[in-house]
N, C-alpha and C positions, 0 to 999 in steps of 0.2 A: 643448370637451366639458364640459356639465355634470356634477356629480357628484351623482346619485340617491340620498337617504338609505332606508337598507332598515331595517326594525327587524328586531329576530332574539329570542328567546327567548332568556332566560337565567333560572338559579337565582342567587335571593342565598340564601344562609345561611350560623352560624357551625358550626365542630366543634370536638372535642375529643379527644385521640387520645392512649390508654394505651399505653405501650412494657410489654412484661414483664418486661422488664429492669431497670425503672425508670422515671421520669420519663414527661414528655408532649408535648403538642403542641398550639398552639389558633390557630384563626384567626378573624376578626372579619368578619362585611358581605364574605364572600367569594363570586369572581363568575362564572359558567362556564354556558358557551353550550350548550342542550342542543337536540335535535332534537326536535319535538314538544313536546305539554302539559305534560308533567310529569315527572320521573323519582321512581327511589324513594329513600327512605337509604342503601338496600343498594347503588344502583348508585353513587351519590356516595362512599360509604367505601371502594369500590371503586376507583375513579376517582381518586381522591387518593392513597391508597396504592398501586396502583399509576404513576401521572405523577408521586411525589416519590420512587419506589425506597424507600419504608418499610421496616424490615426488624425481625422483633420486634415487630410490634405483636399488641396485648392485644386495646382493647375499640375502637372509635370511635362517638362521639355527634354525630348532625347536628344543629343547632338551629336555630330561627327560621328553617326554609326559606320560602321564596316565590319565585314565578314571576313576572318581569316582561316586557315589552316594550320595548324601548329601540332607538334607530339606532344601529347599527354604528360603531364609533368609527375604525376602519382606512382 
């Protein structure tokens, strides 16, 4: 059996993520598979804090988003 490479949609961008409590958080060239064209910031600040259990978060800032196509790496 051949393996068919598919490409998938994904967002690159960095954030930056205020705790109220204090201190932060920031990630770099981060990568996540979205369904369709685009998403927004909101659903990404979302998205992270929710799937990392953030707790006490202040502000978060998406930056340098972009939309790529790439083949599935799994």
């Amino acid at each position: 059996m051949s393996a068919v490479a598919t490409t998938q949609k994904r967002v690159v961008f960095d954030f930056e993520i205020d705790f109220s409590n204090g201190g932060g958080l920031q990630g770099q060239q981060f990568r996540l598979d979205i369904d369709g064209d685009d998403i927004s910031d909101a659903e990404l600040a979302d998205y992270i804090v929710d799937d990392m259990r953030l707790l006490m978060v202040g502000a978060v800032r998406i930056l340098n988003k972009r939309i790529i196509e790439e083949a599935h790496k799994r």
